[in-house]
N, C-alpha and C positions, 0 to 999 in steps of 0.2 A: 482620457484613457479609461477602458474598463476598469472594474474594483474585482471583475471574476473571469474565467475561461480559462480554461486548460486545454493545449495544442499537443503537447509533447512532455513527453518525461525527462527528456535531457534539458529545457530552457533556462531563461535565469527566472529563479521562484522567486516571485514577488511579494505573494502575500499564501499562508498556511493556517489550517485550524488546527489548535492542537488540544489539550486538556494536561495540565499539572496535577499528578494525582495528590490524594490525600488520606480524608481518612478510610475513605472506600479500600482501599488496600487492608486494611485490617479487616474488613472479612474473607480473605481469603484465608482458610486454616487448612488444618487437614484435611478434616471431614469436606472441604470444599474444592479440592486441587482440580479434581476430573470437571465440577461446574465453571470454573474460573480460567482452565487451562493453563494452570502455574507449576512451575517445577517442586515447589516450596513455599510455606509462608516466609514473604522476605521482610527483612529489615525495614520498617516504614522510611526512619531518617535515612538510610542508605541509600534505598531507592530512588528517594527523592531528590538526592545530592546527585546524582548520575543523569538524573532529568536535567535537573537547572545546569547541569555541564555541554550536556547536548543544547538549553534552550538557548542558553550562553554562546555556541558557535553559530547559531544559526542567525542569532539577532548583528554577531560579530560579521556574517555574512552578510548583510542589509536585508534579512529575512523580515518581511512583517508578518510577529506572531500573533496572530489573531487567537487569544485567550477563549475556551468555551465557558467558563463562569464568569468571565466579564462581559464577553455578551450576551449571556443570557441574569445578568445580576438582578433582573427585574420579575423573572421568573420563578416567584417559588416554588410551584412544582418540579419544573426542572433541575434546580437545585437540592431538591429532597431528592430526588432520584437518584442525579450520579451517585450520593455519599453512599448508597449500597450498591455502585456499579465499578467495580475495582479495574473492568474492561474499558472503562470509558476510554482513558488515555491512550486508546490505540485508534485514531481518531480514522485513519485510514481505509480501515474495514468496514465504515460505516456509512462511506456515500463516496461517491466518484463524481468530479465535475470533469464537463467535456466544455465544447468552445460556446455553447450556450444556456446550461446550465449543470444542473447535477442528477443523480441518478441515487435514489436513498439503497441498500444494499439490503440483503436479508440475513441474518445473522445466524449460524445454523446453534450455536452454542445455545440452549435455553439461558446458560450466566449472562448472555447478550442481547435478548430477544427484547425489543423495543428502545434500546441503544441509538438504533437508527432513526427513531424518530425524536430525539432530545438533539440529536446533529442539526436535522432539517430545520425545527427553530432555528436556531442560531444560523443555518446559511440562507434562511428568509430573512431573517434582521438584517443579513448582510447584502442583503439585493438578490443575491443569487437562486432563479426561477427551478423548482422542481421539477425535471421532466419527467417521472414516474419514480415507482418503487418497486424491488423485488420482494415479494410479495409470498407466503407458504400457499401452497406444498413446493415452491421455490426457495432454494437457498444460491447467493453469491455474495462470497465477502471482499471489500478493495484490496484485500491484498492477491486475491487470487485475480484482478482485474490491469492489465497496463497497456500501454499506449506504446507499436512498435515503429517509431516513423511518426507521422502527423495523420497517417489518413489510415491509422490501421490499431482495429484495437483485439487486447487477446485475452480471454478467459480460460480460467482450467477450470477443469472439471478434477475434483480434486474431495480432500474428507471432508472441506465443507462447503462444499459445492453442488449441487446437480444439474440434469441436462431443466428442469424444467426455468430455471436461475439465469443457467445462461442463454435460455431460447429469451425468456422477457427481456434481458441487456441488448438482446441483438435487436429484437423487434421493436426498441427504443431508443437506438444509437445509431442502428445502419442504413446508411442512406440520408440522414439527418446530420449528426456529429461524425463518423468516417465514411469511408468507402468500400474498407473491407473491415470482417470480424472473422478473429480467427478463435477456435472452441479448441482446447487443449487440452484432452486427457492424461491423467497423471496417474502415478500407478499408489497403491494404498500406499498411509504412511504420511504423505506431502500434506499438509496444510493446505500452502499456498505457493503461486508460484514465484512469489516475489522471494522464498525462500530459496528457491535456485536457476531466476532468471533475471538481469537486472538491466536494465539498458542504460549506458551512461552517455553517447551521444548517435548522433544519425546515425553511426554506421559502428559502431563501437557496443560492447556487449561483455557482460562478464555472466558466466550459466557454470552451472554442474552440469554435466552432458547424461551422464548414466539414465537420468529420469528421463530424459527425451527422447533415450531411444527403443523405449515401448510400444508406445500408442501412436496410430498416426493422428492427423491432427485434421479439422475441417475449416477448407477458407469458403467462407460466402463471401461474396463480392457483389454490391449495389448492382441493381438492373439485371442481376445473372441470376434462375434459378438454380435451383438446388445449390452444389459444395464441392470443392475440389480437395480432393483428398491427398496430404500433404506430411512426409514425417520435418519435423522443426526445426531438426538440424540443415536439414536440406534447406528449406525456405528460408532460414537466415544464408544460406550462402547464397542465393535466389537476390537476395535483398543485397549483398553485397557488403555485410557482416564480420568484421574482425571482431571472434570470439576470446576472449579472454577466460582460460578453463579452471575452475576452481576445483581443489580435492575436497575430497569427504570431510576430512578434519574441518575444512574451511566453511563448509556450508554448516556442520555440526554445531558447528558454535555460531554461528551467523552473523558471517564477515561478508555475507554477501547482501545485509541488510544496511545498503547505502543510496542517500537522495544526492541528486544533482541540483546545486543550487545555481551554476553558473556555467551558462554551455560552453564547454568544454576545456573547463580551466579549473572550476571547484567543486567540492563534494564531500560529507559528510557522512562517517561511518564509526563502527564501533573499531577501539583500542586493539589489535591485534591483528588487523588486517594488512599489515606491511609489505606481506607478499604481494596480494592483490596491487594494494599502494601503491608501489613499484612495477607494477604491469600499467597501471594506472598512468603514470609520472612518464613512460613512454609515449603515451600518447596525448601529454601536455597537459594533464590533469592533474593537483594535487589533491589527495584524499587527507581531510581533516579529520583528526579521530577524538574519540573521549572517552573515558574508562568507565565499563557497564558493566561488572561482574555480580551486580544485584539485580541490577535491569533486567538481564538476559533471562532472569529467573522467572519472570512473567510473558518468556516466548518472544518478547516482540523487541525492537530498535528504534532508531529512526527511520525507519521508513514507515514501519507498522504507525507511529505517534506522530506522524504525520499527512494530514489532508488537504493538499496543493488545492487552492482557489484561483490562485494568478498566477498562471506561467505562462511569458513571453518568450 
C-alpha cells in the first residue's frame, strides 16, 4: 500500500501531518495579532489542551498522526524555526497532496512566508514527491484549495489568494492529478473557502450559500481550451449535490471547520456544531466534536491543523 495520495476529501484518512504547538504561541502579542492573524493573545496551556483533545479523537479514529517535530527531530534548523512560527500548526495551508504527490502553497501572511518550505522537509522524509510550488507574486493557501469529487479540484480566489496562485495550482494539477479545476472567486472578507464550503461525502456538502452567490466561477476542464463560466451553486446541483446550508452565526464561529475521517460514517469538528451534527447524523454520519474556545482564537480548527497525506 502507498504511505501517500490523496483522492478525495470525504475517504477514510489514513495517515495526517499535523504540528502541536508550543512555545511559538507566545509570540503572538498584541503588537503582533494582524502578522499572526489571531484574535488575541491566547492562553498557551489552554490552547494546547484543546489540541491534544482534537489529536486525541483523531488517533481514537485510527488516524495516523504524523507529528511535524518528530519528523523532522534531526533537523535543527527546522526546529529553530517553527519555535518563532506560532502559524506552524495549521499544517493545512501549507501544502496540498493529490494522488501523486504534493503541491508546497504560498502563504500570503508575511507571519507565514516560508512556513511551506519547513512542511516540504518533512513530506520528503516521508516519501511524498514535490510537484512544484506556489511561488510570489503567487499566493494560494490549503485552505482555500479542496477536492470536489475525485476528479475535480477548487481554489478561491479569496484575501489570501490570487489569480497568479491559482493559475500555477492549475498548470500543476490539471490534467496530471484531476480533470477539472474549478477557480472560485470570493467576495472581500473570506479567508478561505474551507470557511464556508466543506464537502463531507460524494454527494453531500455543508456551504454558507450567501458567498456563492456573487462571483461566478471558472471550470477548465483537461483537453478543453479556455473555461466555462459557472455560478457554484448551480454546479453543485450539476454534480448532483445535497447541500446542507449553514447560517451566519455558524460559519462565525466555525462549525463548518470539519474533516472526514471515515467515508460517510465519521468526522471530526469543533464543540458547538450540533445543528450541523444533526443534519449530518441524517445522512449516517456522526460528527465527533471537542471543545475549542482557545483554539478558535487563532482562526483556525481541524481542518485548518490538518494535512491529509493518505486518503483512501
Amino acid at each position: 500500500m502507498s504511505l501517500f495520495g490523496v483522492t478525495s476529501a470525504y475517504g477514510l484518512l489514513e495517515r495526517v501531518l499535523m504540528h502541536r504547538p508550543g512555545e511559538e504561541l507566545l509570540k503572538v502579542t498584541d503588537d503582533t495579532l494582524t502578522e499572526f492573524h489571531f484574535r488575541r493573545p491566547v492562553d498557551r496551556d489552554q490552547f494546547v489542551a484543546d489540541y491534544d483533545g482534537m489529536l486525541e479523537l483523531f488517533r481514537n479514529h485510527g488516524v495516523e498522526a504524523l507529528m511535524l517535530t518528530e519528523i523532522l527531530k534531526n533537523d535543527d534548523d527546522a526546529l529553530n524555526t517553527i519555535r518563532h512560527r506560532p502559524n506552524m500548526t495549521y499544517t493545512r495551508d501549507l501544502a496540498a497532496v493529490f494522488k501523486s504527490g504534493a503541491v508546497l502553497m504560498g502563504p500570503h501572511l508575511k507571519g507565514r512566508w516560508g512556513d511551506q518550505w519547513i512542511v516540504g522537509r518533512a513530506l520528503e522524509k516521508l516519501g511524498v514527491p514535490i510537484l512544484g510550488s506556489i511561488d510570489q507574486p503567487g499566493f494560494l493557501e490549503g485552505g482555500g484549495v479542496t477536492l470536489i469529487g475525485e476528479e475535480m479540484a477548487a481554489a478561491s480566489l479569496c484575501d489570501r489568494a490570487n489569480e497568479a496562485g491559482t493559475r500555477a495550482l492549475r498548470e500543476l494539477i490539471l490534467g496530471k492529478e484531476v480533470k477539472q479545476f474549478l477557480e472560485v472567486p470570493l467576495p472581500h472578507g473570506n479567508v478561505h473557502i474551507d470557511g464556508l464550503f466543506m464537502v463531507l461525502d460524494e454527494k453531500l456538502c455543508v456551504i454558507y450559500e450567501p458567498m456563492f452567490d456573487v462571483f461566478p466561477c471558472r471550470l477548465y476542464e483537461d483537453g478543453r481550451s479556455g473555461f466555462r463560466n459557472v455560478m457554484f451553486r448551480e454546479l453543485l446541483d450539476e454534480l448532483g449535490f445535497t447541500c446542507i446550508s449553514a447560517t451566519k452565526e455558524e460559519r462565525d464561529a466555525g462549525l463548518l471547520n470539519i474533516v472526514m475521517t471515515l467515508r460517510s460514517q465519521r468526522a471530526i469538528g469543533f464543540a458547538g456544531a450540533s445543528r450541523i451534527g444533526g443534519e449530518m447524523a441524517k445522512h449516517g454520519i456522526t460528527l465527533e466534536s471537542f471543545p475549542a474556545d482557545e483554539m478558535w482564537q487563532g482562526n483556525g480548527g481541524a481542518h485548518c491543523m490538518t494535512c491529509p497525506v493518505l486518503v483512501l
